[in-house]
Backbone as ProteinMPNN parsed JSONL, in Angstrom:
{"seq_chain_A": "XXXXXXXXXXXXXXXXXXXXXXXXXXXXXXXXXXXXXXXXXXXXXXXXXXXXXXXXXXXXXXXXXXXXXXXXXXXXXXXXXXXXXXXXXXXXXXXXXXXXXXXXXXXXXXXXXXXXXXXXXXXXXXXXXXXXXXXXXXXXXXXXXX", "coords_chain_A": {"N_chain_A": [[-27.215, 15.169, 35.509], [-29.82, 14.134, 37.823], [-30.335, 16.973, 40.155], [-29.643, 19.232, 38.391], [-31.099, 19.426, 36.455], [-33.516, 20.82, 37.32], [-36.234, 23.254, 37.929], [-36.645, 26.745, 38.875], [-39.235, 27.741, 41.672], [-42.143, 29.538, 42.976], [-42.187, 30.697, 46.426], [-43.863, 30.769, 49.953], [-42.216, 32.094, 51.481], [-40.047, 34.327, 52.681], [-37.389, 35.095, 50.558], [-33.679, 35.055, 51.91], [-33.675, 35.345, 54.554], [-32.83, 35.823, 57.781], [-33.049, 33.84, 60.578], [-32.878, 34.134, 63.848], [-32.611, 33.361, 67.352], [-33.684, 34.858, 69.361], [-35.538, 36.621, 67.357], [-39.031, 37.273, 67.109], [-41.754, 37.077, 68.74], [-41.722, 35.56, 72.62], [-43.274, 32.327, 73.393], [-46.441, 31.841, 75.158], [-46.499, 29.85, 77.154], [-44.057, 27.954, 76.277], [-43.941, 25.294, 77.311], [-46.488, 23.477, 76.512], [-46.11, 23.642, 73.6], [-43.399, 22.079, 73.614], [-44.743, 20.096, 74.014], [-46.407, 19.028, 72.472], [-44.681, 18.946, 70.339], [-43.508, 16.635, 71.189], [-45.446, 14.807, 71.152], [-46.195, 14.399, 68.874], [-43.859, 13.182, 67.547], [-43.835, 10.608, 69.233], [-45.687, 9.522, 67.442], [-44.938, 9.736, 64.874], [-42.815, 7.673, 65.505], [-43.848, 5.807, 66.395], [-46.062, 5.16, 64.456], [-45.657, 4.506, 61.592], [-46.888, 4.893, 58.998], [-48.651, 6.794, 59.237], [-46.225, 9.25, 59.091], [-45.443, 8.404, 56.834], [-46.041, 8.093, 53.107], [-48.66, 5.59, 52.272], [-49.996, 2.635, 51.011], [-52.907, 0.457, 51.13], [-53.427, -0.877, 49.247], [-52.246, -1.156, 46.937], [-49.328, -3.278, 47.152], [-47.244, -4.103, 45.644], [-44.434, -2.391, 43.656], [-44.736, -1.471, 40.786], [-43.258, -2.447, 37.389], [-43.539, -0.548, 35.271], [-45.744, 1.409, 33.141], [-47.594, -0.004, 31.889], [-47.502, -2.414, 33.257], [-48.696, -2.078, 35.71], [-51.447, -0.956, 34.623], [-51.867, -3.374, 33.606], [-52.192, -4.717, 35.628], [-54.287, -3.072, 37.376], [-56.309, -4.24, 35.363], [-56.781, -6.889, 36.004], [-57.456, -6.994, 38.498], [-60.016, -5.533, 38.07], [-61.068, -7.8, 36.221], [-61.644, -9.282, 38.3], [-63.337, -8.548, 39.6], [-65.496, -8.349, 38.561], [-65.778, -10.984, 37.15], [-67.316, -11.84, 39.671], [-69.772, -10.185, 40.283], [-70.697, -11.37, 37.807], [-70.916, -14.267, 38.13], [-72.314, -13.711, 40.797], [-74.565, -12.46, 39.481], [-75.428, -15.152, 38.038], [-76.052, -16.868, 40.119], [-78.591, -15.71, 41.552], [-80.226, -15.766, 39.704], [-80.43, -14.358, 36.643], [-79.003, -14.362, 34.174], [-76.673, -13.316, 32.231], [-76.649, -11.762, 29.273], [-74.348, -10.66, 27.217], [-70.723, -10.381, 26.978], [-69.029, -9.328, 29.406], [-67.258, -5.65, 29.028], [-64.603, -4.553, 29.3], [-62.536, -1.979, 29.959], [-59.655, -0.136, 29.521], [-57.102, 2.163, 28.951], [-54.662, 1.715, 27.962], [-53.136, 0.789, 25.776], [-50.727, -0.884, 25.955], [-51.168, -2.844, 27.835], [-53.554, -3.597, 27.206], [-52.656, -5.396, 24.309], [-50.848, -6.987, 26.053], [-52.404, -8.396, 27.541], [-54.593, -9.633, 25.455], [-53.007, -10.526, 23.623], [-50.861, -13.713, 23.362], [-48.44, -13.797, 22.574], [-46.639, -11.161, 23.491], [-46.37, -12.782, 26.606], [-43.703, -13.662, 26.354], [-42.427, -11.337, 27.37], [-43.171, -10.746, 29.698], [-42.594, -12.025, 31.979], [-41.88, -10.987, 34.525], [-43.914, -10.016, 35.491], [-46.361, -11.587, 37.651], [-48.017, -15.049, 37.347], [-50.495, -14.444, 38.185], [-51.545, -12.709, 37.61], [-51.848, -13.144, 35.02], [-54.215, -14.376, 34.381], [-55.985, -12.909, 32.791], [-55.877, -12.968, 30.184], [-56.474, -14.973, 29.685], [-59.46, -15.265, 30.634], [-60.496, -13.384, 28.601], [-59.736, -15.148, 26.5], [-61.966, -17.485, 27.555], [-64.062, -16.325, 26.665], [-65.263, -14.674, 28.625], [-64.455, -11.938, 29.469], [-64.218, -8.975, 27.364], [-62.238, -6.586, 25.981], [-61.183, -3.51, 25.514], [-60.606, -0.48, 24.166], [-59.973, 2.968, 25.442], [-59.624, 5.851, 24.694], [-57.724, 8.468, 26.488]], "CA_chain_A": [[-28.528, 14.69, 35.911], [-29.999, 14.913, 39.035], [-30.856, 18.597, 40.226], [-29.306, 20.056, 37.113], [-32.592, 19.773, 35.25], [-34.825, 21.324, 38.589], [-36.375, 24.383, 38.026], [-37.198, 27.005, 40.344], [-40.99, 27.799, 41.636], [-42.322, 30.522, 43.694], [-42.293, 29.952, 47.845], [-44.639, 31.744, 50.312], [-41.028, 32.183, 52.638], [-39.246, 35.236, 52.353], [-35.696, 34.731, 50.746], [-32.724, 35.679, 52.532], [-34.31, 36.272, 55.656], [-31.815, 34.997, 59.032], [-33.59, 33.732, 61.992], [-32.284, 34.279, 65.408], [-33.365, 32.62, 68.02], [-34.213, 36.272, 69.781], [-36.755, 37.293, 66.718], [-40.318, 37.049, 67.455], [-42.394, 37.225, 70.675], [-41.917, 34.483, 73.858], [-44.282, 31.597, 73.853], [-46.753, 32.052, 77.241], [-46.201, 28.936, 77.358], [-43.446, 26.766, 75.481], [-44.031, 23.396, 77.841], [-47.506, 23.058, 75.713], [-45.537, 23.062, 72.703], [-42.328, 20.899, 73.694], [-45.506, 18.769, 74.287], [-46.955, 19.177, 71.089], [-43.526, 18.289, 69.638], [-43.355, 15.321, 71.752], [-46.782, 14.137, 70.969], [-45.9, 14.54, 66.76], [-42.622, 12.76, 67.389], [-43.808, 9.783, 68.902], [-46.745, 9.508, 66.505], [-44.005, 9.406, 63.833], [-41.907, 6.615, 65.439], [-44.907, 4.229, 66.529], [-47.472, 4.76, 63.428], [-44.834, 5.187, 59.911], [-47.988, 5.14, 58.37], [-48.777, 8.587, 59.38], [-45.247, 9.844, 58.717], [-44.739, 8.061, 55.468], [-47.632, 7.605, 52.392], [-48.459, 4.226, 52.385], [-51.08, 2.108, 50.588], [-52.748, -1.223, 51.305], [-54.147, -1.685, 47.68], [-50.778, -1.654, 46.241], [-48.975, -3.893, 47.612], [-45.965, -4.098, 44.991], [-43.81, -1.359, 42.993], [-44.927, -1.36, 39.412], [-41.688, -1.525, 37.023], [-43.934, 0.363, 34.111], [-47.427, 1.647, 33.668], [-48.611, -1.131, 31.625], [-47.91, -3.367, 34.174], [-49.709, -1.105, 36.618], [-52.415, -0.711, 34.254], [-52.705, -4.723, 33.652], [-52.487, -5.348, 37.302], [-55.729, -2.979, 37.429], [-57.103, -5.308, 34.989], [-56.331, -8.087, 37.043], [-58.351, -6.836, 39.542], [-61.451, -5.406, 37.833], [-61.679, -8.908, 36.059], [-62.036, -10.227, 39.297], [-64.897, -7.925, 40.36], [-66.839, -8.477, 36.911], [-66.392, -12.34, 37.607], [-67.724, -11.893, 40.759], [-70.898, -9.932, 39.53], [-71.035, -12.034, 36.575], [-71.331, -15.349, 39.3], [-73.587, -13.328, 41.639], [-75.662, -12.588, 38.451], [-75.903, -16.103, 37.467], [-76.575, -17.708, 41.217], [-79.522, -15.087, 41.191], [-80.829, -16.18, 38.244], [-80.028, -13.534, 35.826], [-78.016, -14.713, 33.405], [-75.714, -11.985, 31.985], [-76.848, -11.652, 27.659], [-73.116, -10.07, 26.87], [-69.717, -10.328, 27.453], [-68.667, -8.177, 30.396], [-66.627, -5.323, 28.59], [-63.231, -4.368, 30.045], [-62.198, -0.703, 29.073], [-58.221, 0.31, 29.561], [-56.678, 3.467, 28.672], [-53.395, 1.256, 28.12], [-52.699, -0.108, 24.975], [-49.552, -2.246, 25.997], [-51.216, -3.527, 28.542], [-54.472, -4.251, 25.936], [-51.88, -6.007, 24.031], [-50.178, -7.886, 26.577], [-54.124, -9.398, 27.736], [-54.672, -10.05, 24.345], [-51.38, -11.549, 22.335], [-50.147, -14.809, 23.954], [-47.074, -13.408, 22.138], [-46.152, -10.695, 24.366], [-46.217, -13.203, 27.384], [-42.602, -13.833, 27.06], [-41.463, -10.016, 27.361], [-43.821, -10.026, 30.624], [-42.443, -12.652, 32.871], [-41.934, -10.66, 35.542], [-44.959, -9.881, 36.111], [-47.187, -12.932, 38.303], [-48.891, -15.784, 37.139], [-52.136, -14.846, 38.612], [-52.287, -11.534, 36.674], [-51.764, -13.452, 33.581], [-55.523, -14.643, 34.24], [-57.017, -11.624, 32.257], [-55.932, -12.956, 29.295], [-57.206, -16.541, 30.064], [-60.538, -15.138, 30.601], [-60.77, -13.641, 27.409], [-60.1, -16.75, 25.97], [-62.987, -17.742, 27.633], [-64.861, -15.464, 26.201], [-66.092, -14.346, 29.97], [-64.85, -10.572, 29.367], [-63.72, -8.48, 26.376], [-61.658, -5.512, 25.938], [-61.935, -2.063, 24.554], [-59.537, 0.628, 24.309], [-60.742, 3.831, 25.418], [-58.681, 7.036, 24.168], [-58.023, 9.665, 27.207]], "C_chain_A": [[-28.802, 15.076, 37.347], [-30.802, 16.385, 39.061], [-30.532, 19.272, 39.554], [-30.816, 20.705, 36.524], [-33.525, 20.7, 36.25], [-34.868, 23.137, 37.816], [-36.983, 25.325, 39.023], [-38.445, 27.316, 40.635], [-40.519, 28.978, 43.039], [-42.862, 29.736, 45.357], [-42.834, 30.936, 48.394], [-43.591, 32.111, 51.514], [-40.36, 33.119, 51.637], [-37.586, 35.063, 51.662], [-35.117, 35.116, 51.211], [-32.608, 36.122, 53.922], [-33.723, 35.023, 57.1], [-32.736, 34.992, 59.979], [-32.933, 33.64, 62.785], [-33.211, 33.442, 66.566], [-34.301, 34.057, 68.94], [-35.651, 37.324, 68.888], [-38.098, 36.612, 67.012], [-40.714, 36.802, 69.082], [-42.46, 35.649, 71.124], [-43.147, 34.033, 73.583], [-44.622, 32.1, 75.294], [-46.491, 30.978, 77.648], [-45.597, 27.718, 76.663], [-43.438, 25.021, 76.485], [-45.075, 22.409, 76.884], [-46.813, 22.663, 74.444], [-44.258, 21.918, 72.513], [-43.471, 19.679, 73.924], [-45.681, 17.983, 73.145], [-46.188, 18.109, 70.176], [-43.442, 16.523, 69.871], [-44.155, 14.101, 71.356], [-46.482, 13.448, 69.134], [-44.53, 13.162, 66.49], [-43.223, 11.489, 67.262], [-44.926, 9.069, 68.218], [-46.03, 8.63, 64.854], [-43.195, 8.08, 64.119], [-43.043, 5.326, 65.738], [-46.021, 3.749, 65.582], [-46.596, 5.055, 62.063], [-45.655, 5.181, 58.976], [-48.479, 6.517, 58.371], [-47.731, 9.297, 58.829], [-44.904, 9.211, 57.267], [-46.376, 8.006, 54.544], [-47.204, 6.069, 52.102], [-50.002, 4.104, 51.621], [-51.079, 0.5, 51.029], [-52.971, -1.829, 50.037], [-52.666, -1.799, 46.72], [-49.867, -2.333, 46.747], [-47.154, -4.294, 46.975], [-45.945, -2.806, 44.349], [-44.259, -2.266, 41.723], [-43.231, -1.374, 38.445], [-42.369, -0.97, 35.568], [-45.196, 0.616, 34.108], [-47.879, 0.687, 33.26], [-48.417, -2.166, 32.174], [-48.643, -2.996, 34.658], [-51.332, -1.286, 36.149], [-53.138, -1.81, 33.709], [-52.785, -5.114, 35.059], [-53.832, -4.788, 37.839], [-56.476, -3.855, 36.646], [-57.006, -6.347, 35.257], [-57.807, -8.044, 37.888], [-59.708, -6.33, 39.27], [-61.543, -6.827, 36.968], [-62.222, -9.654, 37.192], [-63.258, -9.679, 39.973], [-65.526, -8.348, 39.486], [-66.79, -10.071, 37.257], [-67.503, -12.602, 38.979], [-68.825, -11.559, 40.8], [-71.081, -10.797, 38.767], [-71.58, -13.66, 37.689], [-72.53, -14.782, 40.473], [-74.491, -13.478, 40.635], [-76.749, -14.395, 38.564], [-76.706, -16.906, 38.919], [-78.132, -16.683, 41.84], [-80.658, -15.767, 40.248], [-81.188, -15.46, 37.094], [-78.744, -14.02, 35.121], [-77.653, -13.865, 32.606], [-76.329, -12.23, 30.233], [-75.248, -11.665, 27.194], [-71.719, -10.46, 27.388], [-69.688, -8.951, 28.004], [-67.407, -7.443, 29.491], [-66.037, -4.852, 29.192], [-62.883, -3.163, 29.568], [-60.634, -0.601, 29.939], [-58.169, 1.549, 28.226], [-54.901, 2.901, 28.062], [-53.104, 0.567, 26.997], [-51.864, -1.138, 24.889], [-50.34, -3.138, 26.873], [-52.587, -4.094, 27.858], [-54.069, -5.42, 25.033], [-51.203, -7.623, 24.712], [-51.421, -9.121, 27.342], [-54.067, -9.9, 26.646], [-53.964, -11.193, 23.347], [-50.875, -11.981, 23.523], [-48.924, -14.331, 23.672], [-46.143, -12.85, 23.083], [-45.91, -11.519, 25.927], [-44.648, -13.368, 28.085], [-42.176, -12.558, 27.455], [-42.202, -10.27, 28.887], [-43.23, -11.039, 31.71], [-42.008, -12.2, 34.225], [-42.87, -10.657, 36.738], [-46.053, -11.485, 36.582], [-47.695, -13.561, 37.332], [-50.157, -15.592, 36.846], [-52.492, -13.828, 37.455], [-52.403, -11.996, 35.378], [-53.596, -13.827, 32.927], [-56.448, -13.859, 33.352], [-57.036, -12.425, 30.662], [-56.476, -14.493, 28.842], [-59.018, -16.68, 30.259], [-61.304, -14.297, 29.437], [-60.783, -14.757, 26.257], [-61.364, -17.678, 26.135], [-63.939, -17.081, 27.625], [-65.997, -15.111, 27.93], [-65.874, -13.169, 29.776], [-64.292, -10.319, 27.816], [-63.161, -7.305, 26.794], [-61.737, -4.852, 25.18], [-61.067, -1.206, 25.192], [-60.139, 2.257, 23.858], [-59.167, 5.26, 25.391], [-58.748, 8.396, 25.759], [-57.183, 10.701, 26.552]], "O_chain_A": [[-28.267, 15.996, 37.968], [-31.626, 16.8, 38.245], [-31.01, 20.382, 39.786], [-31.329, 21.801, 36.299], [-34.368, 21.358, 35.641], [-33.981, 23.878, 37.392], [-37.726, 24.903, 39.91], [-39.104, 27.162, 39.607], [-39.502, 29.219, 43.689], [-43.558, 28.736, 45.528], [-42.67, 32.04, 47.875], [-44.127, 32.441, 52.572], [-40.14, 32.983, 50.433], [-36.655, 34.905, 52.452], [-35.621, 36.214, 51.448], [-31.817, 36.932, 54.406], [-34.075, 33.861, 57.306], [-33.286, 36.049, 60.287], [-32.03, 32.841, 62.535], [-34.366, 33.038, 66.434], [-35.529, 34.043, 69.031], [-36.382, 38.208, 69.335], [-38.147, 35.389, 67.136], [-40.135, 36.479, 70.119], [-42.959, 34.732, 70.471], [-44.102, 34.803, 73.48], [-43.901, 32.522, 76.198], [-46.134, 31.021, 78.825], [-46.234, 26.689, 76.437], [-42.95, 23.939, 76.159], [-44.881, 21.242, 76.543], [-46.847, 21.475, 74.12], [-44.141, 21.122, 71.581], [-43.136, 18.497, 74.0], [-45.338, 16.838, 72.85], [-46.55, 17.088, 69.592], [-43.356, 15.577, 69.089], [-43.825, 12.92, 71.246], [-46.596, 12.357, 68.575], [-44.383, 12.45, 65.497], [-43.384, 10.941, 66.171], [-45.043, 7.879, 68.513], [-46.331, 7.66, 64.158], [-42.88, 7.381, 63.156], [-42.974, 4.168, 65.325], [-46.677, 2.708, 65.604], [-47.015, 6.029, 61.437], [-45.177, 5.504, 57.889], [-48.634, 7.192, 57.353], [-48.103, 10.106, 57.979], [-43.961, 9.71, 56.652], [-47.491, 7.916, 55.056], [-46.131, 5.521, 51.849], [-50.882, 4.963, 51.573], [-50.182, -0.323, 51.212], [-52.771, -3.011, 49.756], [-52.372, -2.678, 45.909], [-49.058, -1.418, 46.904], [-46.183, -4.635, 47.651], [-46.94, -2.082, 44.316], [-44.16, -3.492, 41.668], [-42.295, -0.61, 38.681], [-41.56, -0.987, 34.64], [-45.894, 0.127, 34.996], [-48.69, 0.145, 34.011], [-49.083, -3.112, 31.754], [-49.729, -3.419, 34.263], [-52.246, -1.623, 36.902], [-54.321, -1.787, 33.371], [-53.62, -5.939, 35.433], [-54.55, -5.491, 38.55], [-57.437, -4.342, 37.243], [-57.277, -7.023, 34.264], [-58.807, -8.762, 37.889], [-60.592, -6.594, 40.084], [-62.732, -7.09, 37.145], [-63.101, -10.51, 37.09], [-64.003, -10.285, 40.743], [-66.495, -8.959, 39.937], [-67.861, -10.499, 37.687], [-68.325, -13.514, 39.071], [-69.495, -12.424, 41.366], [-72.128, -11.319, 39.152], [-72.785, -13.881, 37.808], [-73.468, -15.474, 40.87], [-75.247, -14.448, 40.671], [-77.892, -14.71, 38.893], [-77.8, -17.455, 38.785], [-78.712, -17.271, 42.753], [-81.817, -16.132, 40.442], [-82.193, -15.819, 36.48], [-77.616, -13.996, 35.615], [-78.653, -13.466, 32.008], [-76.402, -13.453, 30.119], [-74.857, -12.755, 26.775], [-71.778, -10.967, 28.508], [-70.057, -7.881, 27.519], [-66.518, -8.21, 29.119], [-66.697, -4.383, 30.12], [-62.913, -3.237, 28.34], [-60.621, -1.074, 31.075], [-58.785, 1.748, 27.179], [-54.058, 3.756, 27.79], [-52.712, -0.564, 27.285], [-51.977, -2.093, 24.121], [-50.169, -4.334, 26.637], [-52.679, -5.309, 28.035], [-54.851, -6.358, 24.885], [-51.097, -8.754, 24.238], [-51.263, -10.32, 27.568], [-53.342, -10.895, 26.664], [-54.277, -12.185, 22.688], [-50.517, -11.288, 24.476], [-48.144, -14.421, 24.62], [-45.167, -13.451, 23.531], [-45.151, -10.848, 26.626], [-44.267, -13.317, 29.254], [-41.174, -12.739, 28.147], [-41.39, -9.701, 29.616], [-43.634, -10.555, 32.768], [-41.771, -13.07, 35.063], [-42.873, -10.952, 37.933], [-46.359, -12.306, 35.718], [-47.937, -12.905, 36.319], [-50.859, -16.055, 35.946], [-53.38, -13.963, 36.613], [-53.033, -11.317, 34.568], [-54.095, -13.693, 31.81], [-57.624, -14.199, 33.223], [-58.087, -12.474, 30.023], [-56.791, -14.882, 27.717], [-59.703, -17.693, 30.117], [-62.517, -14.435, 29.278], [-61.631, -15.066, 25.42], [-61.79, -18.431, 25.259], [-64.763, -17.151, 28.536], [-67.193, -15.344, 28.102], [-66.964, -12.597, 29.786], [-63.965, -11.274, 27.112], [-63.479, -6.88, 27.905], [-62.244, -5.149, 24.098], [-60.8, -1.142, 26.393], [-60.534, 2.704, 22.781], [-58.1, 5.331, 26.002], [-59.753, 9.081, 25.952], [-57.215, 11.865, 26.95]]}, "name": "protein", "num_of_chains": 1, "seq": "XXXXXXXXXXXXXXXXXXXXXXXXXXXXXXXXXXXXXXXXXXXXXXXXXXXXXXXXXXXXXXXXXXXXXXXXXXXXXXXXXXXXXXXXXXXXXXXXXXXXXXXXXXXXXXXXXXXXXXXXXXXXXXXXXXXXXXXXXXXXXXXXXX"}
């Protein structure tokens, strides 16, 4: 395992090719660049946001997609309530259930069937809400084929 399986891909770097410190023409001025360097460095040690990818909207590691992909439905229930309550304090009262579309069948499932609850206990409390608000018939779900 490991790098066994890697295969190789094409690189825009010459293979085989030794650098010396003597090949290629003198900076006019290497102080600008030891600057440069300097500047990059501590960029990297005071912002690891720059030097690393980072997100604020994710906040936890996923341990599968259909968590992932109920934890997005987590969070668009909570926008559609949120419309659905603006609506109503408006005075537009919504006709329909707000429909929920996923690409995720387990995670369609795991909203859906109280059943699956026990396999999911990992996953929060709060996210469990999706399937609590189908119950209350506030959204529905619909499984869209990509």
């Amino acid at each position: 395992t490991g790098k066994l399986g890697a295969k190789p891909c094409c690189t825009p770097i010459v293979p085989n090719v030794h650098l010396t410190k003597d090949d290629g023409d003198p900076l006019d001025d290497p102080e600008r660049y030891r600057k440069s360097v300097g500047k990059l460095n501590y960029l990297i040690v005071t912002r690891p946001d720059i030097a690393y990818a980072r997100s604020k909207k994710q906040t936890v590691v996923s341990r599968s997609s259909a968590e992932s992909e109920y934890r997005a439905m987590a969070q668009s229930t909570c926008e559609i309530l949120w419309i659905h309550y603006l609506l109503v304090e408006i005075g537009l009262n919504p006709l329909s259930l707000a429909k929920l579309w996923c690409d995720n069948q387990d995670a369609l499932h795991i909203a859906s069937n109280p059943v699956y609850h026990e396999r999911t206990k990992h996953i929060e409390v709060d996210c469990h809400f999706v399937h609590e608000k189908i119950q209350e018939n506030m959204i529905s779900t619909g499984y869209v084929n990509t």
